[in-house]
C-alpha positions in Angstrom: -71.4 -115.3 100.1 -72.7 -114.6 96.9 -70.4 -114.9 93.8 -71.9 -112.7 90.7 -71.0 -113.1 87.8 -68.5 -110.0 87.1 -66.4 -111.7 89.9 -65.7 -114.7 87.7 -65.0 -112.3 84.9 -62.6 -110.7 86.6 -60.6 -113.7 87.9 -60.4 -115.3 84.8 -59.2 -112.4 83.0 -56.3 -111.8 85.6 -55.2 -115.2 85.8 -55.5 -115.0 82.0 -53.4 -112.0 81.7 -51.0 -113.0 84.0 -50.2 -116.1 82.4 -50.1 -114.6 79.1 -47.6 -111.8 80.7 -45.1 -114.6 82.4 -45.1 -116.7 78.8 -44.8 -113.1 76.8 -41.3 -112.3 79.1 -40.4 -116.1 78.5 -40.4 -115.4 75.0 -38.8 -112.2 75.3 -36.0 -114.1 77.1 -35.8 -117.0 74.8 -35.3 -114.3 71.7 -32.9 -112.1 73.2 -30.8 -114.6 75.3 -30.9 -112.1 78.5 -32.8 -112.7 81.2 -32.2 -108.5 82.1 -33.9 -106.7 79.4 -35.1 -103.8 81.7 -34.1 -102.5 85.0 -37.0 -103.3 86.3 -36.3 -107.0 85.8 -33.3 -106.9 88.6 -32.6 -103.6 90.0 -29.4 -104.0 92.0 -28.4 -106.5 88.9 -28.9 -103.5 86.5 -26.9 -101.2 88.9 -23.9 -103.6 88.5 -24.2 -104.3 85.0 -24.3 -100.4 83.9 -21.2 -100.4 86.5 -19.1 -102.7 84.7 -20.2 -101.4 81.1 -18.5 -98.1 82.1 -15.3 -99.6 83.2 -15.4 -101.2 79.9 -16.1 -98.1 78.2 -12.9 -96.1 80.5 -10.6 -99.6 79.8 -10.7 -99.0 76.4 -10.5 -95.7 76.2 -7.0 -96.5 78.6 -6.1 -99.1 76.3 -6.2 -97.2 73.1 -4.0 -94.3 75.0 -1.8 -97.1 75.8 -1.2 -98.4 72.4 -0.9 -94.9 71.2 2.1 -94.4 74.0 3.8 -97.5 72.8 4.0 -97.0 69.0 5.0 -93.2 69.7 7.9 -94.8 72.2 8.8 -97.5 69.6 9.0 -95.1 66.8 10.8 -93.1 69.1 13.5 -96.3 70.3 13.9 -96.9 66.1 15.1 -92.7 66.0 17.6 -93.5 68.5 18.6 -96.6 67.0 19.5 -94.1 63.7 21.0 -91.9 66.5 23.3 -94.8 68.1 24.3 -96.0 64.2 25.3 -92.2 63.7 27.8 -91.8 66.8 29.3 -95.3 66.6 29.8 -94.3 63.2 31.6 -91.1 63.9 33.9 -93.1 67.2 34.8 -95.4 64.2 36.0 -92.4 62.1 37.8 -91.0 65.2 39.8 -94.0 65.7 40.9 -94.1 62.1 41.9 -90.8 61.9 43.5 -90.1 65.5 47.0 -90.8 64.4 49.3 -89.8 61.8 50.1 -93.5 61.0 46.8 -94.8 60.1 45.6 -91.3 58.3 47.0 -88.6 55.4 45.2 -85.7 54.5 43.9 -86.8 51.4 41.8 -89.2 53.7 40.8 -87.0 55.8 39.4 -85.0 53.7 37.5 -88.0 52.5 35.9 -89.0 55.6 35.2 -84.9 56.4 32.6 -85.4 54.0 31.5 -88.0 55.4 30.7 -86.4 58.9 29.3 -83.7 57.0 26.6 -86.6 56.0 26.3 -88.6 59.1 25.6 -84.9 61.3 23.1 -84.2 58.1 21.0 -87.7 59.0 21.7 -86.8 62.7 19.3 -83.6 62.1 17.0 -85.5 60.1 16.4 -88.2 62.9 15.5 -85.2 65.5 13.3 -83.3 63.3 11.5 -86.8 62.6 7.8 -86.7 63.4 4.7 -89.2 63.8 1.4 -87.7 62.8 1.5 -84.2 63.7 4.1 -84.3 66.8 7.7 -84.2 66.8 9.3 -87.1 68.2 11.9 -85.0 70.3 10.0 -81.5 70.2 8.8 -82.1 73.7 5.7 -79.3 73.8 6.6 -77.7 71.2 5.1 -79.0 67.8 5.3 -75.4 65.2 8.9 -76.0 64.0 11.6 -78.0 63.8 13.1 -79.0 67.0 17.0 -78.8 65.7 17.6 -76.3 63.0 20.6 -76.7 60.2 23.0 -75.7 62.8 22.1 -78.3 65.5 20.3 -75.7 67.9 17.9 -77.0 69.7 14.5 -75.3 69.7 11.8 -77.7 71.5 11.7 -77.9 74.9 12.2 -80.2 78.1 8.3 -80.8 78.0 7.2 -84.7 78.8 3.8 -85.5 77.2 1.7 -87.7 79.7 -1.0 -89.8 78.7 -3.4 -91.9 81.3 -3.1 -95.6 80.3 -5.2 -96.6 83.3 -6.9 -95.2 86.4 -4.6 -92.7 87.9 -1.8 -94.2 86.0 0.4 -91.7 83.7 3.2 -92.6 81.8 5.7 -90.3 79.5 5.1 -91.0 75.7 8.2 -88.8 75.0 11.4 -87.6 76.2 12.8 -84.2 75.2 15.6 -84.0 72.9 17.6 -82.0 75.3 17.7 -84.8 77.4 19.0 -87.5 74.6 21.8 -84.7 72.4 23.3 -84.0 75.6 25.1 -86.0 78.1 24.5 -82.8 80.7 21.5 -81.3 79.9 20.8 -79.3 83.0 24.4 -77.3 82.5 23.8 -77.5 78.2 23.9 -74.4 76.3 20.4 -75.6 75.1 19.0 -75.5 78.5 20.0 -71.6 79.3 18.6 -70.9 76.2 15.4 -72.8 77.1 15.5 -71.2 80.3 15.8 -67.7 78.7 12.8 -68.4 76.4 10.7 -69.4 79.6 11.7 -65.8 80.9 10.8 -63.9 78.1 7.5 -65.4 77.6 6.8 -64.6 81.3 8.0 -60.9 80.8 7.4 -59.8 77.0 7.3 -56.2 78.1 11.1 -56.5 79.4 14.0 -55.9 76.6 15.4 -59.6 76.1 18.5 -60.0 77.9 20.3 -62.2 74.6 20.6 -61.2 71.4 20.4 -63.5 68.2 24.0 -63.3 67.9 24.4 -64.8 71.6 23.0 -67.9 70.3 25.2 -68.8 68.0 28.1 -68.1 69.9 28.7 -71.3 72.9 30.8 -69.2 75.0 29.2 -66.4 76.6 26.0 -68.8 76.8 28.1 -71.7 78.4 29.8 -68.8 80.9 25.5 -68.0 81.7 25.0 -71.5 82.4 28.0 -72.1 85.1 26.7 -68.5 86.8 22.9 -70.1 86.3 23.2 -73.6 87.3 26.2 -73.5 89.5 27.5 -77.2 90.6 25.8 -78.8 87.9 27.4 -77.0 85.0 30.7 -77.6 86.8 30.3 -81.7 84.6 31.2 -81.3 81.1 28.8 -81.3 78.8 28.6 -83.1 75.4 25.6 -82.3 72.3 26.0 -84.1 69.6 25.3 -81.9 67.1 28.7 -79.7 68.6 31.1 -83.2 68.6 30.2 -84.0 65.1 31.4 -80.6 64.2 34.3 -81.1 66.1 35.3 -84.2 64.4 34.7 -82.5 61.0 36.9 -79.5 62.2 39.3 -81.9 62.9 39.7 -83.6 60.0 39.6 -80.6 57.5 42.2 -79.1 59.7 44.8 -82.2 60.3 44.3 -81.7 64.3 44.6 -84.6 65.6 44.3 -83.9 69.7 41.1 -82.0 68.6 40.0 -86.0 66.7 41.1 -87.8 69.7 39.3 -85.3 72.3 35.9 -86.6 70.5 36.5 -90.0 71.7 35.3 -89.8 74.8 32.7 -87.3 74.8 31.3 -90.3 71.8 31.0 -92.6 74.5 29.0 -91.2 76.8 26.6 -89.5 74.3 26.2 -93.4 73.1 25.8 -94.3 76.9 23.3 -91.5 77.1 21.4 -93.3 74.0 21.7 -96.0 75.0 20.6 -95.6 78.4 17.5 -93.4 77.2 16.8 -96.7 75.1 17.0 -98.4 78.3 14.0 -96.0 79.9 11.8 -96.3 77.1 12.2 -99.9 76.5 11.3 -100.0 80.5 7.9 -97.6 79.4 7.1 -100.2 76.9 7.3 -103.1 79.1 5.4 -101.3 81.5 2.7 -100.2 78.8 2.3 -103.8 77.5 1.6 -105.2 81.0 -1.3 -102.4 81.7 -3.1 -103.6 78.6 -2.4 -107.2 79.3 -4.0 -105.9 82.8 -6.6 -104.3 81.5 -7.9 -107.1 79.1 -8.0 -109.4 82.2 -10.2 -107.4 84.0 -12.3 -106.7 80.9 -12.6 -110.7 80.7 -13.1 -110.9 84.3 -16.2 -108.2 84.1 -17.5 -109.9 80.7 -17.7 -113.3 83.1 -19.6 -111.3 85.5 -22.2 -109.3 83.7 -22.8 -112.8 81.8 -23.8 -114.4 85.2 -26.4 -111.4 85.9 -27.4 -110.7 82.5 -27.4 -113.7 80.5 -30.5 -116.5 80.3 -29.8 -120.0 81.5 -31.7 -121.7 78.3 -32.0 -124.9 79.5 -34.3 -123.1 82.0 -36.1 -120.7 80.0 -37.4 -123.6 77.2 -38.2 -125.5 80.8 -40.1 -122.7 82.0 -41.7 -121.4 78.5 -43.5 -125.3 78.3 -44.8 -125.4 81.9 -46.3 -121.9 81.1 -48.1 -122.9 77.9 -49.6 -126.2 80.0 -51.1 -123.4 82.5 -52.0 -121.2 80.1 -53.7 -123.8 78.3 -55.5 -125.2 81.3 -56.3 -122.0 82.5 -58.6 -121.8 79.1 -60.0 -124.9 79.7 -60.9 -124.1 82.8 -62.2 -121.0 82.8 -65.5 -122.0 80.4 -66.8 -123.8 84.0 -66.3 -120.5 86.2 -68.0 -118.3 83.5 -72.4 -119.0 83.4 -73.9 -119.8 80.5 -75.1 -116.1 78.5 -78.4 -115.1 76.8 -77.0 -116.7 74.2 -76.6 -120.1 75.1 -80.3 -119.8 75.2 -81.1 -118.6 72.0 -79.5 -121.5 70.4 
């Protein structure tokens, strides 16, 4: 069989280009330190590595949610630290001032005022706020969650936030829940209730006036007929025992100091065990991340085995491909017949 001439063009210009094409992706390798620089390098490798890049990409996203949950939960644990400081505070006041033998009126007046400041701080730790949320505002982030009087005004709303795939975890917990030891039979709870009701039914005439509010009996008589069993556990706020105890002491009662004792400890064992819950949050927060930057290691290790170069092998490979480029030159001048112009010489 005849070879022409156009044949022995054409073979030395594809082994030619092909060469030239393995030494030009060589290069490419050696500069970018990947040995996946296109899909079309490793198909099924590309697949995975644009997998793991978007669990990267949702991790992070998780972990910033995360941290974001654990400073608003620290912030919150160092409000009811303030809160804790206040009641202990108050029990210590109590105890002074209980008896007739360890108290005259002079000093109670003394230490009235001094109520009067530690139930002022007491409303300035609930109305405390990071950013633009209240810290015990639950939902409700227009106003003050206590007003001067120690009402509350938020509600029992628990902010969720996803700090991993299908995992939620409560950034907040409602004030309602940490000023009262009872909060499902609380005054603050009908009236939360009774809010709920009239947003549901604005055309309806309200069923409490503004004076109701401010007046604990008829709203402590709705919640025994509203909750039933429930209300039937006393219920202490904070706000209404550090009035008490400031009663108390401007008026010389002492049964009405004493009754405070007790309703101080379990609002502090209602801090304290709300401490208790969101240190739990926060220990459970810090393992997700720790979690999360394991399996972001993990997934680094993995897309470095499919997408990163071996070098060693690439400047290997690189050396034997300029030899047959090189000898693929040299060689190609014997397929190729001499021209018209070797002739003309």
């Amino acid at each position: 069989m005849r070879v022409s001439d156009n044949t022995n063009f054409g073979v030395v210009r594809d082994s030619l280009n092909r060469s030239r094409s393995r030494l030009e992706n060589l290069q490419t390798q050696n500069s970018t330190l990947k040995k996946l620089n296109k899909p079309s390098d490793d198909p099924v490798g590309s697949g995975k590595i644009l997998e793991m890049r978007t669990d990267k990409v949702n991790n992070d996203q998780f972990q910033s949610n995360a941290k974001f949950a654990q400073s608003f939960l620290e912030n919150t644990d160092a409000a009811l630290e303030d809160l804790t400081e206040v009641i202990m505070r108050a029990k210590e006041i109590a105890i002074g001032q209980s008896s007739s033998a360890s108290s005259t009126p002079e000093t109670r007046l003394g230490v009235a005022e001094e109520v009067n400041q530690l139930f002022q701080r007491a409303i300035g730790t609930s109305n405390r706020r990071i950013g633009d949320r209240f810290v015990f505002g639950g939902f409700q982030n227009n106003s003050n969650p206590v007003d001067a009087e120690g009402n509350y005004h938020g509600d029992d709303g628990e902010v969720m936030l996803e700090i991993g795939r299908e995992v939620f975890i409560g950034m907040n917990i409602p004030g309602i829940q940490i000023f009262n030891t009872n909060p499902e039979g609380s005054v603050d709870q009908v009236l939360l209730e009774n809010r709920k009701t009239e947003n549901q039914n604005r055309e309806s005439p309200p069923t409490q006036n503004k004076t109701d509010d401010k007046n604990s009996e008829p709203l402590r008589r709705l919640a025994s007929e509203k909750f039933g069993e429930k209300s039937d556990i006393p219920n202490a706020n904070i706000f209404d025992e550090l009035k008490s105890l400031r009663i108390g002491l401007l008026t010389g009662d002492q049964n009405a100091i004493r009754g405070t004792l007790d309703r101080f400890d379990e609002l502090l064992a209602k801090v304290v065990s709300s401490r208790s819950k969101i240190g739990s949050r926060i220990q459970g927060i810090q393992g997700n991340i720790t979690a999360m930057e394991r399996h972001n290691v993990t997934n680094a290790q993995l897309s470095s085995g499919i997408e990163d170069a071996d070098m060693t092998q690439i400047v290997s490979d690189m050396a034997k491909e300029e030899t047959i480029f090189k000898s693929s030159l040299a060689s190609s001048k014997h397929l190729i017949q001499p021209t018209l112009l070797d002739f003309l010489r």
